[in-house]
C-alpha positions as CSV (number, residue, x, y, z in Angstrom):
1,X,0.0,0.0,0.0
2,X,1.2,3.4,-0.7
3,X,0.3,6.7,0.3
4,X,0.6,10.0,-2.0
5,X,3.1,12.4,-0.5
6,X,1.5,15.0,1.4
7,X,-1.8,12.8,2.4
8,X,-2.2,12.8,6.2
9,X,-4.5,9.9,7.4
10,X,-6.1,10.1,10.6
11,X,-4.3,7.5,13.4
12,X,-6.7,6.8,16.4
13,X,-5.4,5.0,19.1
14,X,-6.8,4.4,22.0
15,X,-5.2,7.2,24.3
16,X,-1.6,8.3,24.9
17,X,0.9,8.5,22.2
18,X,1.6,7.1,19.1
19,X,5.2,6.3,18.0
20,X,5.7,9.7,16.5
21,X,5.0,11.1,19.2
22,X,1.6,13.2,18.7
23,X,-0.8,13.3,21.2
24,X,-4.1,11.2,20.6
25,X,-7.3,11.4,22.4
26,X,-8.9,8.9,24.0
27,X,-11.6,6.8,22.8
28,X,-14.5,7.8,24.8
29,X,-13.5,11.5,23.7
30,X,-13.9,10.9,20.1
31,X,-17.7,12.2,19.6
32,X,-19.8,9.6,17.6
33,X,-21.4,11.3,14.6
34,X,-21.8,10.3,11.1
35,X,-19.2,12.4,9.8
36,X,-16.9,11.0,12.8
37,X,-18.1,7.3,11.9
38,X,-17.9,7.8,7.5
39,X,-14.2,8.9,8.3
40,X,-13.5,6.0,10.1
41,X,-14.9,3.6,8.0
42,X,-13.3,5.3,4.9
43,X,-10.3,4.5,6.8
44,X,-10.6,1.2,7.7
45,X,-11.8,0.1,4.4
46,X,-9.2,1.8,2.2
47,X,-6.3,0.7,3.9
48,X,-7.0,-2.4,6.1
49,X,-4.4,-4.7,5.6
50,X,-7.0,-7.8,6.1
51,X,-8.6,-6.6,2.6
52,X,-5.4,-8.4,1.0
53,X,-4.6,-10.8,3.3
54,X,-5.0,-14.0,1.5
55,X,-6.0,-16.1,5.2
56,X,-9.3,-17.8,5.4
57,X,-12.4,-15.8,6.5
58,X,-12.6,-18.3,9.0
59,X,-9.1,-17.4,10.7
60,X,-10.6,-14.4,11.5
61,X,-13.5,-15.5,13.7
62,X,-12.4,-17.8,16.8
63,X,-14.9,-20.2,17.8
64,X,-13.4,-20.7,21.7
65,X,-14.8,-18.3,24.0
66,X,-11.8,-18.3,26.4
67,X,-9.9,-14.9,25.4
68,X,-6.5,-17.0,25.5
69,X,-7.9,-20.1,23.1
70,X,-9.2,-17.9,20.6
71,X,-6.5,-15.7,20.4
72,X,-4.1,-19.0,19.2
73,X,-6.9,-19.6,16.9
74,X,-6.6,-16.6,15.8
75,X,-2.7,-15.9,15.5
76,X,-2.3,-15.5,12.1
77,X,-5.5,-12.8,11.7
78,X,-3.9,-11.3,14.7
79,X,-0.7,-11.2,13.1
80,X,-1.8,-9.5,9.5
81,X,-3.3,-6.7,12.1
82,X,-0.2,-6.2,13.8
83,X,1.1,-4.4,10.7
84,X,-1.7,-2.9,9.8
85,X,-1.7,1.2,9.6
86,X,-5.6,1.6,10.5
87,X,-5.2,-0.8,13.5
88,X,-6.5,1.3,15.3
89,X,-9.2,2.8,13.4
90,X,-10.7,-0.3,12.8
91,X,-10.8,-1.0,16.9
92,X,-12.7,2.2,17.1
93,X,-14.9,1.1,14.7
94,X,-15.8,-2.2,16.5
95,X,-16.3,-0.5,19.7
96,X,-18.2,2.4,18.7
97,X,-20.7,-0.7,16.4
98,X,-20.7,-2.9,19.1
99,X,-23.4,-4.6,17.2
100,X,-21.2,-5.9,14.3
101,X,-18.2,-5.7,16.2
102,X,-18.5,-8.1,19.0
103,X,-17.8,-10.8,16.0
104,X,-14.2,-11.7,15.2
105,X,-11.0,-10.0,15.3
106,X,-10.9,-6.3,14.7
107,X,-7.8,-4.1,15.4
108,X,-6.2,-7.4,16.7
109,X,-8.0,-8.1,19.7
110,X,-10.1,-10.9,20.1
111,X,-13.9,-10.5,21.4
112,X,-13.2,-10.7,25.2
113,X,-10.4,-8.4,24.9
114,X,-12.6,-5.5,23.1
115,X,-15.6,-6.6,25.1
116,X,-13.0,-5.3,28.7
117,X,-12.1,-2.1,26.8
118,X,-15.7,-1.3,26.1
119,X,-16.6,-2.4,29.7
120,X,-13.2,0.1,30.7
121,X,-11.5,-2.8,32.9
């Protein structure tokens, strides 16, 4: 994937830093909105790196509801994520459409781990 010179995409994390070094705010900060939620999408959509992976949808859905089994079923969807650059985008995506998102792996966490972010543990 490449990116035009002088394109800035939006990087959401979940709060802190990001390894640049600019500020982010965190999650529950980020006002839900249509606009907010098009962006995002846009995002994730354009530049998710699980749109060329060439794994099995199935590897991307864990069947075990124990947080630690499904993320070894999941390793290898976990691992495409880990060099994804909308990672987090697409987390924010999950959490804020909690209705779609509680499936599968999305900004590679499994369903229990987004499920403790969203509950704030």
């Amino acid at each position: 994937m490449t990116v035009s010179p002088g394109v800035r995409r939006a990087r959401i994390v979940l709060s802190g830093r990001t390894r640049d070094g600019a500020t982010t705010l965190p999650l529950h900060r980020l006002r839900p909105g249509a606009a907010t939620d098009r962006a995002l999408w846009a995002q994730v959509t354009r530049y998710a790196r699980c749109a060329d992976s060439d794994l099995d949808p199935d590897q991307w859905f864990p069947v075990s509801a124990d947080p630690a089994a499904a993320r070894l079923e999941a390793a290898a969807a976990i691992a495409v994520c880990a060099a994804c650059p909308v990672r987090g985008e697409c987390l924010a995506v999950s959490l804020r459409h909690w209705d779609i998102g509680r499936h599968g792996v999305w900004g590679g966490l499994v369903t229990a781990d987004r499920g403790r972010l969203r509950r704030g543990l």
